[in-house]
C-alpha positions in Angstrom: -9.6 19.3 -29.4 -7.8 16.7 -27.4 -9.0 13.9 -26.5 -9.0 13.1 -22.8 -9.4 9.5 -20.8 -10.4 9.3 -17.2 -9.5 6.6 -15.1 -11.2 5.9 -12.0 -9.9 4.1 -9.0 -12.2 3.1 -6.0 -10.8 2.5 -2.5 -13.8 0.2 -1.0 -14.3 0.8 2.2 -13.8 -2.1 5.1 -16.8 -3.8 6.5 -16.6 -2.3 9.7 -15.7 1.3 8.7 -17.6 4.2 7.6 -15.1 6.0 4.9 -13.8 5.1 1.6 -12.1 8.0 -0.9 -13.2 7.9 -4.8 -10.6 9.4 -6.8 -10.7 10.4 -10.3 -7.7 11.0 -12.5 -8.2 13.3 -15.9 -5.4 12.9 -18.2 -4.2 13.7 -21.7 -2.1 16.9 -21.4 1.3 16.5 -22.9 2.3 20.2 -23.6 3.5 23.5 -21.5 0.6 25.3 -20.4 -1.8 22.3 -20.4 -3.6 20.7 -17.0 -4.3 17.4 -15.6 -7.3 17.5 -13.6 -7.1 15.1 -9.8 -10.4 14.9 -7.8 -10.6 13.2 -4.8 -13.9 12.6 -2.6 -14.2 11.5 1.0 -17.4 9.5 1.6 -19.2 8.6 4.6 -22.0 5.9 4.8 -22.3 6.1 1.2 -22.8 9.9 1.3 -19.8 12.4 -0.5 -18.8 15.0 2.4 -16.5 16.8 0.2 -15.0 16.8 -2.8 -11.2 18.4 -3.4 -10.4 19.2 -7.3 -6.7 20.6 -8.2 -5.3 20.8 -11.6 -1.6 20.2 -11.9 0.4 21.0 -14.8 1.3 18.4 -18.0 4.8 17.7 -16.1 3.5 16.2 -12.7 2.2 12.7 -12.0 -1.1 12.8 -10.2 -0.8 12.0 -6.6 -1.0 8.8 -4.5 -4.1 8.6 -1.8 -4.1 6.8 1.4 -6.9 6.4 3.7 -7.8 5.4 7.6 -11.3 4.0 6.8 -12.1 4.2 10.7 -11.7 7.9 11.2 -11.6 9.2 7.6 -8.3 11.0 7.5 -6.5 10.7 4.3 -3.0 12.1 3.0 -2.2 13.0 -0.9 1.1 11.9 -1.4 3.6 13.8 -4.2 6.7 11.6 -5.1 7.8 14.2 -7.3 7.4 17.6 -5.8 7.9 15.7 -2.4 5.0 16.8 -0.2 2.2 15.5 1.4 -1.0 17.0 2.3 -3.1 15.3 5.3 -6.6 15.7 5.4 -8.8 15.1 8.4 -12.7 13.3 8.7 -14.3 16.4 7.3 -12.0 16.8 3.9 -10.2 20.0 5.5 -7.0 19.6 4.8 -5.2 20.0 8.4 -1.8 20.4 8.0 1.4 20.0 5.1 5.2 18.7 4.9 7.5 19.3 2.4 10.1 16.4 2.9 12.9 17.3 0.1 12.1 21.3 0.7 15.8 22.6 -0.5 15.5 20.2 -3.6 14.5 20.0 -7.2 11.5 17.9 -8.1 13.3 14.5 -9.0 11.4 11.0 -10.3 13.5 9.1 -8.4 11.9 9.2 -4.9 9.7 8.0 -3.1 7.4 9.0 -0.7 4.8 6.2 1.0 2.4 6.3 3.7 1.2 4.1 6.6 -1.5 5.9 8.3 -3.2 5.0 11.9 -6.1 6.3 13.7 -3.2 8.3 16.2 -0.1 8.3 14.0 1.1 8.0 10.6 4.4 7.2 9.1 6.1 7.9 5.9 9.0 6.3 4.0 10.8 8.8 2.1 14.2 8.4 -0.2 15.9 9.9 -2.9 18.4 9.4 -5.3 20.8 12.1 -4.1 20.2 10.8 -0.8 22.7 8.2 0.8 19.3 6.4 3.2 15.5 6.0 3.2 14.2 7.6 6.3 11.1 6.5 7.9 9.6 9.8 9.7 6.7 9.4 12.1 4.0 11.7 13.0 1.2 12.2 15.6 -1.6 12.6 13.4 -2.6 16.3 13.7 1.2 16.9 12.3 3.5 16.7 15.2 6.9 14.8 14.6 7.9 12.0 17.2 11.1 10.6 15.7 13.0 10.0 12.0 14.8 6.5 11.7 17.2 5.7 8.8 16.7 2.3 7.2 19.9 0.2 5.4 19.4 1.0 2.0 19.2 4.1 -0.8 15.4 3.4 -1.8 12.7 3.3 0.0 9.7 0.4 -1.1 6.7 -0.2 0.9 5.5 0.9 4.4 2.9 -0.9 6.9 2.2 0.1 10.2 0.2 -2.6 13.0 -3.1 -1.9 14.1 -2.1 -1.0 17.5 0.5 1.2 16.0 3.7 -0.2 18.0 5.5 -1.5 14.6 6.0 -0.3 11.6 7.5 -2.6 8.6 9.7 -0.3 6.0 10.9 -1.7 2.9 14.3 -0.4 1.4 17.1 -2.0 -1.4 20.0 -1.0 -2.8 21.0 -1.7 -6.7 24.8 -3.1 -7.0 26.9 -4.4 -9.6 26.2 -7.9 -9.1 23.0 -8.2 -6.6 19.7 -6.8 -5.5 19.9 -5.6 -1.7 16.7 -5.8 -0.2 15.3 -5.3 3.5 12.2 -5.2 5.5 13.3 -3.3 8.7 11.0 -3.9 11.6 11.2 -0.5 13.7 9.2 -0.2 17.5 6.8 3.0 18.3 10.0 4.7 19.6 12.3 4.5 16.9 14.3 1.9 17.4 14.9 -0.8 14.7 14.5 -4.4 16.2 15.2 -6.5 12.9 15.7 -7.1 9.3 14.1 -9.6 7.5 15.8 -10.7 3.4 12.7 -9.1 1.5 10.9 -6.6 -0.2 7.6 -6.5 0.3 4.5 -5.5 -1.4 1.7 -6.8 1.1 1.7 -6.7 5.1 -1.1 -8.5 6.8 -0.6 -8.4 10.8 -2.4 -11.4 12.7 -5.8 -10.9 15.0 -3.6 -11.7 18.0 -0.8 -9.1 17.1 2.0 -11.8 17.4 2.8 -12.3 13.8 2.9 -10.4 10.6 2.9 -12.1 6.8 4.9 -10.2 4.0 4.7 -10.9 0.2 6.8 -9.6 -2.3 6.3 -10.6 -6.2 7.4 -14.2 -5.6 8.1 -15.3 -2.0 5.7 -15.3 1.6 7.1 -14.6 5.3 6.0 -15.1 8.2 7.3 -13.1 10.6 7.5 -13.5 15.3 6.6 -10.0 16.3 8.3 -10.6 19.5 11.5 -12.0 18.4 11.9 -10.2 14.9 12.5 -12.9 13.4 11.8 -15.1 10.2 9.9 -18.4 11.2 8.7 -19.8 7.6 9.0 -18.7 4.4 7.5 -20.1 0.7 7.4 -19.3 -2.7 4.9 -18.8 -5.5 3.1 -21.7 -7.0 2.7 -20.6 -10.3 4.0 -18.3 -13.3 2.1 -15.2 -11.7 2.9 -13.1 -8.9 1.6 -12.8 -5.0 -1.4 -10.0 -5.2 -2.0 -10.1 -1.5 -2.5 -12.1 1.4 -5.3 -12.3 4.3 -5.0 -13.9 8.1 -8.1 -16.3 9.0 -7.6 -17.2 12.5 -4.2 -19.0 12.4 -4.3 -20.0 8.6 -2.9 -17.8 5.9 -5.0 -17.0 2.7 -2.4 -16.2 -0.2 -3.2 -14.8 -3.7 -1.4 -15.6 -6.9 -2.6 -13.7 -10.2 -1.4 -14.1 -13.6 -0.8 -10.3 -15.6 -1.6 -10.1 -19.2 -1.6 -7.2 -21.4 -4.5 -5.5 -22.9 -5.8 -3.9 -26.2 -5.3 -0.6 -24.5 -1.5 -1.4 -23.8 -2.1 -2.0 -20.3 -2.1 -4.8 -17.8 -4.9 -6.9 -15.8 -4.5 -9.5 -13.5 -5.8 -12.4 -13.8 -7.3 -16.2 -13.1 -6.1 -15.7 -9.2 -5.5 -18.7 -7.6 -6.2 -19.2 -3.9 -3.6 -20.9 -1.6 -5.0 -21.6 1.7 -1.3 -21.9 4.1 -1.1 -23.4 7.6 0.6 -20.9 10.3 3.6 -22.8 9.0 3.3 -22.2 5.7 2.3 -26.1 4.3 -0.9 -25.8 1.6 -4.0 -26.9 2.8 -5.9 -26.4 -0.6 -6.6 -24.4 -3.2 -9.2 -22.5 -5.3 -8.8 -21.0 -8.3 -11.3 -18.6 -10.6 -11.1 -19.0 -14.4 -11.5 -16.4 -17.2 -11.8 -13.5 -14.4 -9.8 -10.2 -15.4 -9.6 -7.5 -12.8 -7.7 -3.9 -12.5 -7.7 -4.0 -8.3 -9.3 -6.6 -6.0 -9.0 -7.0 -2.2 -9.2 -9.7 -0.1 -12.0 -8.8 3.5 -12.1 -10.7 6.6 -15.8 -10.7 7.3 -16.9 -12.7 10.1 -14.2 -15.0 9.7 -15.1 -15.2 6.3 -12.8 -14.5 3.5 -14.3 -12.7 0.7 -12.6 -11.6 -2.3 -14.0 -8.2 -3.9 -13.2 -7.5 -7.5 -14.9 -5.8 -10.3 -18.4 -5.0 -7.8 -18.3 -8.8 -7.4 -17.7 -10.1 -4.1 -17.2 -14.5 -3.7 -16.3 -15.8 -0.1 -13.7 -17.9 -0.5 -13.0 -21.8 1.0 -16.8 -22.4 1.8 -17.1 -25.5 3.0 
């Protein structure tokens, strides 16, 4: 009988909001015929409301989840097939579209999501395909516009709490350089800049007039109104930048180190704290020792920063 492993992965919910998804990935099948198992469950308040279980063949990865902890809706994202499936508050699943309809699955695509309380976005590419396209959709599945972005592959998606921008990362692979963008497109459609990165993190300010991006190495700081770059800085140490937090006008960036595991995976670890001026200039610094964690988040609470790893949550820079 073959052995199976299950790995777990827990969205925690924001302080403020009511939903969070646990989903559960069952794995082990390597042969025609045999099943991964996915379950995902939407919970409210601590209470399931409804749990979805599909079984998809040995061949196809498990699906990405994305969740809008205000209102509860969630999308399942499939790279590989190239669909999505969007869920509303109540787990029905509410509508369906198949972006790459007339084409074989392919591993080389990408499909990510940015999902608002009114609208959602997804950046889509593939390798037969000469640009990412960012499509954007009312929420109960109405199409408002498609924008193509500068490069082949798409990257990372973020969309502002107000939902008038939306951040989409693309790059193109050349002989003899990486190139990279983070296209800043309005609610209509219309690109208003590019800024020299690819990010991994977003984090939009309280007021709305700025936006942070992180890749692997590097910070931005971004003007909202102008679309342009104001500061940018680099990593500290021989890790990489996990994520980033606003407090008021200061910037709270994490660095992690990644080490490899008995298992042949990775965790991150002893994350260092850099607490950044609006212009980017280090303030000071905390750092945790001998702590190994899978995923971690960093919560604005009050004006508070805490960081949530592991069940364990520290506030951070406590005077």
């Amino acid at each position: 009988m073959k052995k199976l492993f299950a790995a777990i992965f827990i969205i925690v919910s924001l302080s403020h909001s009511q939903y969070s998804l646990n989903t559960e990935r069952i794995g082990g099948a390597r042969h025609f015929g045999e099943e991964n198992i996915f379950r995902v469950s939407l919970i409210y308040n601590g209470k399931t409301i409804k749990t979805i279980e599909q079984k998809l063949p040995y061949d196809v990865p498990f699906p990405a989840s994305y969740i809008n902890e205000t209102i509860g809706a969630f999308v399942l994202s499939y790279p590989f097939d190239g669909f999505v499936e969007v869920y509303d508050g109540k787990g029905e699943k509410i509508w369906k579209q198949d972006f790459f309809k007339e084409m074989s699955p392919n591993y080389e695509r990408t499909i990510s999501v940015a999902l608002g309380s009114s609208t959602l976005a997804f950046l889509t590419s593939d390798v037969e395909l000469q640009r990412a396209v960012v499509h954007r959709y009312t929420i109960d599945g109405v199409q408002q516009w498609e924008t193509l972005l500068p490069h082949t592959t798409g990257y990372e998606i973020a969309l502002s709490p107000n939902e008038q921008t939306i951040i989409a990362g693309s790059y193109l692979v050349s002989v003899d350089k990486v190139h990279q963008s983070a296209t800043l497109i309005n609610a209509k459609g219309t690109i208003n800049g590019n800024i020299d990165i690819l990010f991994r993190k977003a984090a939009f300010s309280d007021d709305g007039k700025f936006t942070a991006l992180s890749s692997d190495r590097e910070v931005v700081v971004i003007s909202n109104e102008t679309s342009k770059e104001l500061y940018r800085t680099t990593k500290q140490t021989k890790g990489i930048i996990t994520d980033l937090i606003w407090k008021e006008k200061n910037l709270i960036v994490q660095e992690s180190e990644i080490r490899s595991t008995l298992e042949h995976s990775f965790v991150y670890a002893d994350p260092l704290f850099i607490n950044y001026s609006f212009e980017l200039k280090k303030i000071s610094e905390q750092q945790f020792v001998d702590e190994n964690f899978k995923t971690a988040q960093l919560k604005n609470k009050n004006g508070k920063i805490d960081f949530i790893q592991n069940g364990k949550t520290t506030t951070l820079f406590q005077q």
